[in-house]
Backbone bond lengths (Angstrom), bond angles and torsions (degrees), N, CA, C in turn:
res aa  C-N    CA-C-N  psi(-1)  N-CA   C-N-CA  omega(-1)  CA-C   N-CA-C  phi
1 X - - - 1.455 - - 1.521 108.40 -
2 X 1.511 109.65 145.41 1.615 107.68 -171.05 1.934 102.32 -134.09
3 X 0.530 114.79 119.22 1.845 129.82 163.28 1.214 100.91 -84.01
4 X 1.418 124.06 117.43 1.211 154.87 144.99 1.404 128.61 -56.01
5 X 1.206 121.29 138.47 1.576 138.87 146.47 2.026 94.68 36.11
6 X 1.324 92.22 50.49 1.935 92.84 161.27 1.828 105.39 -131.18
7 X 1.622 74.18 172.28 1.494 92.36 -169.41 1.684 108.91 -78.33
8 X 1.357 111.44 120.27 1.496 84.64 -160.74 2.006 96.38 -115.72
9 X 1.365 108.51 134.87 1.314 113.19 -168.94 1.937 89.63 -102.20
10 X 1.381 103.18 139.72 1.445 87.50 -147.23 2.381 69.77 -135.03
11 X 1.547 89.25 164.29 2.039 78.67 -177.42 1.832 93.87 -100.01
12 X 1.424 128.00 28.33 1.009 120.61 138.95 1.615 140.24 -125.04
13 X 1.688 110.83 101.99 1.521 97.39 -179.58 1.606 102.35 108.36
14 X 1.040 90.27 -157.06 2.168 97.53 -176.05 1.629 98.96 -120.14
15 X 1.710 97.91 134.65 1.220 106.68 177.95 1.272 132.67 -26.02
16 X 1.357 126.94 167.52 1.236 127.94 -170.26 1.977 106.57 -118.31
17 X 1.804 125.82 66.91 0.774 132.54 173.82 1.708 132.13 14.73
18 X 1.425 101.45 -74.80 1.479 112.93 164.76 1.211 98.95 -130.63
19 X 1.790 105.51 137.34 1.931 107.73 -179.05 0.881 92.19 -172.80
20 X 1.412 133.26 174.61 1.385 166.51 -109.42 1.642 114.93 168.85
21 X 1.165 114.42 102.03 1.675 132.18 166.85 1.917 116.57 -88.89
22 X 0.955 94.00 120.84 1.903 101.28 -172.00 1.626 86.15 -122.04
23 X 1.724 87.78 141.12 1.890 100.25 -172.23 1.481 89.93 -170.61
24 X 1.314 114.70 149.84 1.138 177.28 83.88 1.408 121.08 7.91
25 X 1.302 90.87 -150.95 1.288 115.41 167.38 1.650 111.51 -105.27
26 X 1.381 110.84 5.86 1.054 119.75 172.46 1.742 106.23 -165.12
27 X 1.052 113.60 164.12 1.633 97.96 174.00 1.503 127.84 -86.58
28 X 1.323 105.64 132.83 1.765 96.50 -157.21 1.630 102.28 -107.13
29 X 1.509 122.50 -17.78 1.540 115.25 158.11 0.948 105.71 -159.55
30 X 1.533 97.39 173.62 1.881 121.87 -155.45 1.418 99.58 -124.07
31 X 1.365 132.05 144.67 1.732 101.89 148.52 2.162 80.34 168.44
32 X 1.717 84.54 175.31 1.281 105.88 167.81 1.425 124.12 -71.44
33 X 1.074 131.45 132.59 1.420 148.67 156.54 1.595 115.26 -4.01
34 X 1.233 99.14 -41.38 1.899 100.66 -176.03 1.152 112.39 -92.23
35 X 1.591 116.18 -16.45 1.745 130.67 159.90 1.589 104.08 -65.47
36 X 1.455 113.50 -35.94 1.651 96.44 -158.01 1.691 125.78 -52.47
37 X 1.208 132.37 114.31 1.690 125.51 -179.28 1.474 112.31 -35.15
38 X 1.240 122.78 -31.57 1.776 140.84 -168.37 1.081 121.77 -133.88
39 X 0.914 112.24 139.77 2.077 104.10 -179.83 1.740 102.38 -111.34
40 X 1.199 104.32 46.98 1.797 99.18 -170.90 1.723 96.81 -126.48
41 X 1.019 97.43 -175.24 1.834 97.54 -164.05 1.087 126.86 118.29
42 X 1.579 142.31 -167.60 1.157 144.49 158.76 1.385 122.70 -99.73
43 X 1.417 108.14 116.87 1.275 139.16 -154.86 1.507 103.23 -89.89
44 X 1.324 108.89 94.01 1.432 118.04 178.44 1.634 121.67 -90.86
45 X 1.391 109.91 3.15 1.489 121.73 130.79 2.009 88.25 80.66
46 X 0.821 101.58 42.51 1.818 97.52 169.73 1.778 100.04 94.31
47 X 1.548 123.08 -34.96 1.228 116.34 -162.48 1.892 111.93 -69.02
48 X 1.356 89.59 157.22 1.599 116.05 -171.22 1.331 105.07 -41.64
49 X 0.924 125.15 155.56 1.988 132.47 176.69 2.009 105.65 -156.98
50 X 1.350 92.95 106.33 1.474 101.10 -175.86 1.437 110.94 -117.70
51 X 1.835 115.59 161.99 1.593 98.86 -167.51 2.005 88.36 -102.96
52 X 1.366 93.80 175.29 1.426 95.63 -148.29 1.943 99.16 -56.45
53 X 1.546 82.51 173.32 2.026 81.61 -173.51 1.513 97.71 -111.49
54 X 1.442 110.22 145.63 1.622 135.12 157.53 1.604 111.81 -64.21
55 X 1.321 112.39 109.19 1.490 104.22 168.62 1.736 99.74 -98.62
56 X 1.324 107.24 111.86 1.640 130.64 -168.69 1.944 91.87 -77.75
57 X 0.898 119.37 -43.51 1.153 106.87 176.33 1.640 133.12 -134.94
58 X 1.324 125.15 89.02 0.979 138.63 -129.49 2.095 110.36 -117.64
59 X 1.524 103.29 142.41 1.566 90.39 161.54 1.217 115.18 -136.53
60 X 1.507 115.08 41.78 1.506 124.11 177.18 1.714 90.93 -77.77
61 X 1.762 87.24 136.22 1.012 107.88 166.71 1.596 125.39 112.23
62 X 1.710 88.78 -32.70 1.904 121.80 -148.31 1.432 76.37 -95.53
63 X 1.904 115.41 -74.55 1.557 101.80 -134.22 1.700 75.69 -100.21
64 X 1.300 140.36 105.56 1.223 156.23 160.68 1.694 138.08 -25.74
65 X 1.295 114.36 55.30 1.456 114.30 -168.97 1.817 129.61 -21.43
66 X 1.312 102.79 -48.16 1.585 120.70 177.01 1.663 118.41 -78.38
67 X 1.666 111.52 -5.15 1.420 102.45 178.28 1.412 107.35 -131.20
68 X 1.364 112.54 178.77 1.777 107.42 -174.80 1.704 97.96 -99.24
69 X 1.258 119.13 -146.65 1.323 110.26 -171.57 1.694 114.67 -77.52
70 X 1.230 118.65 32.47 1.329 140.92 141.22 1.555 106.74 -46.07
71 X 1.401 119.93 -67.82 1.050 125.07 -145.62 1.535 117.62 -114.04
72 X 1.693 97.73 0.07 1.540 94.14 163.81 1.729 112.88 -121.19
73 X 1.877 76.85 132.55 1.401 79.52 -166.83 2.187 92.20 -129.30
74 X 1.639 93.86 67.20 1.237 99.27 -158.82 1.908 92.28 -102.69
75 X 1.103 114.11 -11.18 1.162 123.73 -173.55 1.813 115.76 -151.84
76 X 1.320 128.89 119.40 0.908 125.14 174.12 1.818 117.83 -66.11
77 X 0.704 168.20 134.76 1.854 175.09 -147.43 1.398 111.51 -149.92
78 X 1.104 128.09 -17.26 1.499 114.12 -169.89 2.071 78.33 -124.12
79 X 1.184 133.74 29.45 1.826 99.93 175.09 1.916 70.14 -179.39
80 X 1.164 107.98 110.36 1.871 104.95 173.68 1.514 103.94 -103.92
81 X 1.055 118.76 13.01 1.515 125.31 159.18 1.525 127.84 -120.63
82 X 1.610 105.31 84.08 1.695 86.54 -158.46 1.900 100.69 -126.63
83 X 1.274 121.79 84.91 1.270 114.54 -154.99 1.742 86.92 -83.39
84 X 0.910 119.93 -33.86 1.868 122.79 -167.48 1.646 104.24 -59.72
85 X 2.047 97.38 1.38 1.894 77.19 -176.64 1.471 110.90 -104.26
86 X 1.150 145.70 112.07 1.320 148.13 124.36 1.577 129.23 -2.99
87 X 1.561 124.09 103.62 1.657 118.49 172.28 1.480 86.54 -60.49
88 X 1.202 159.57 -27.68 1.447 116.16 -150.83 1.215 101.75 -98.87
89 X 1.371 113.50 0.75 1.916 112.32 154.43 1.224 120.37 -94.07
90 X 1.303 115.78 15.38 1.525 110.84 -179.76 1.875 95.62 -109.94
91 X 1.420 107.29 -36.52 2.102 105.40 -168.55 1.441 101.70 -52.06
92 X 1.284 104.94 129.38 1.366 108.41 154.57 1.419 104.93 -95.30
93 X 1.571 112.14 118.96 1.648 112.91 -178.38 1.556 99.69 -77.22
94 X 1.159 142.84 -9.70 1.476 120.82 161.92 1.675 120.93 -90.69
95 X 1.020 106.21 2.59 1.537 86.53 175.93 1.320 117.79 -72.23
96 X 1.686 109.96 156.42 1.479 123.70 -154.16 1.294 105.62 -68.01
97 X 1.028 118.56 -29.58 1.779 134.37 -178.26 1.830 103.51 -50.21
98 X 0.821 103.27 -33.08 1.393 101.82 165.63 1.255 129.51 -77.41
99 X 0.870 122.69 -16.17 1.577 146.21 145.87 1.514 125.93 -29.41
100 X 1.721 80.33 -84.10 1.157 101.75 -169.39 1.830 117.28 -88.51
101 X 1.470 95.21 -0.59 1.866 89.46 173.44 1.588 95.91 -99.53
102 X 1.620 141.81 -3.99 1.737 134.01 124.79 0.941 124.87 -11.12
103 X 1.796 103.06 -67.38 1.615 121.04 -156.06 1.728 89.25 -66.23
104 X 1.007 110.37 -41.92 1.731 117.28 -175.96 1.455 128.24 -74.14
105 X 1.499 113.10 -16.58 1.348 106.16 148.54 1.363 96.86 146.19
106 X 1.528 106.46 -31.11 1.804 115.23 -177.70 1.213 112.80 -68.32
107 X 1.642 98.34 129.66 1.511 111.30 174.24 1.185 114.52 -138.08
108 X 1.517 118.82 38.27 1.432 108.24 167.96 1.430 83.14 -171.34
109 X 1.169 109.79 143.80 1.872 114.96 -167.93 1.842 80.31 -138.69
């Protein structure tokens, strides 16, 4: 798969104006437009191309979109001192929020 003629904000240096991303199963090159081997692909037409984003502080999972206060367990209310509690007993690994902060670019929470 090849991405076309975007702006590619890359985590070394200053973007790369017009360029072309080739990937895989992983991405196998980077570069400017007049480097590219092919000019075929999907033509993202000038728009932005970023590598995925870190959400540093996150409550996917915690405060629960699909349930009522079932599912948020983003704050304790009945005990405001609760060191014995653990987030990795609070994530629900299916909630949709995980999903959909993918579809949005986050890939590492």
């Amino acid at each position: 798969m090849r991405i076309i003629n975007a702006k590619i904000f890359t985590m070394a240096g200053e973007p790369i104006e017009n360029g072309y991303v080739e990937f895989d199963k992983n991405i196998t090159a980077v570069g400017d437009m007049k480097d590219c081997p092919e000019k075929s692909g999907y033509d993202a037409k000038g728009a932005m191309l970023f590598p995925g984003f870190i959400d540093a502080h996150t409550h996917l999972g915690v405060c629960e979109d699909s349930l009522g206060f079932e599912g948020d367990d983003l704050n304790e209310s009945t005990d405001p001192c609760t060191p014995q509690l653990r987030v990795i007993d609070a994530v629900n690994m299916l909630d949709p929020c995980f999903v959909e902060g993918l579809n949005a670019g986050v890939t590492c929470v």
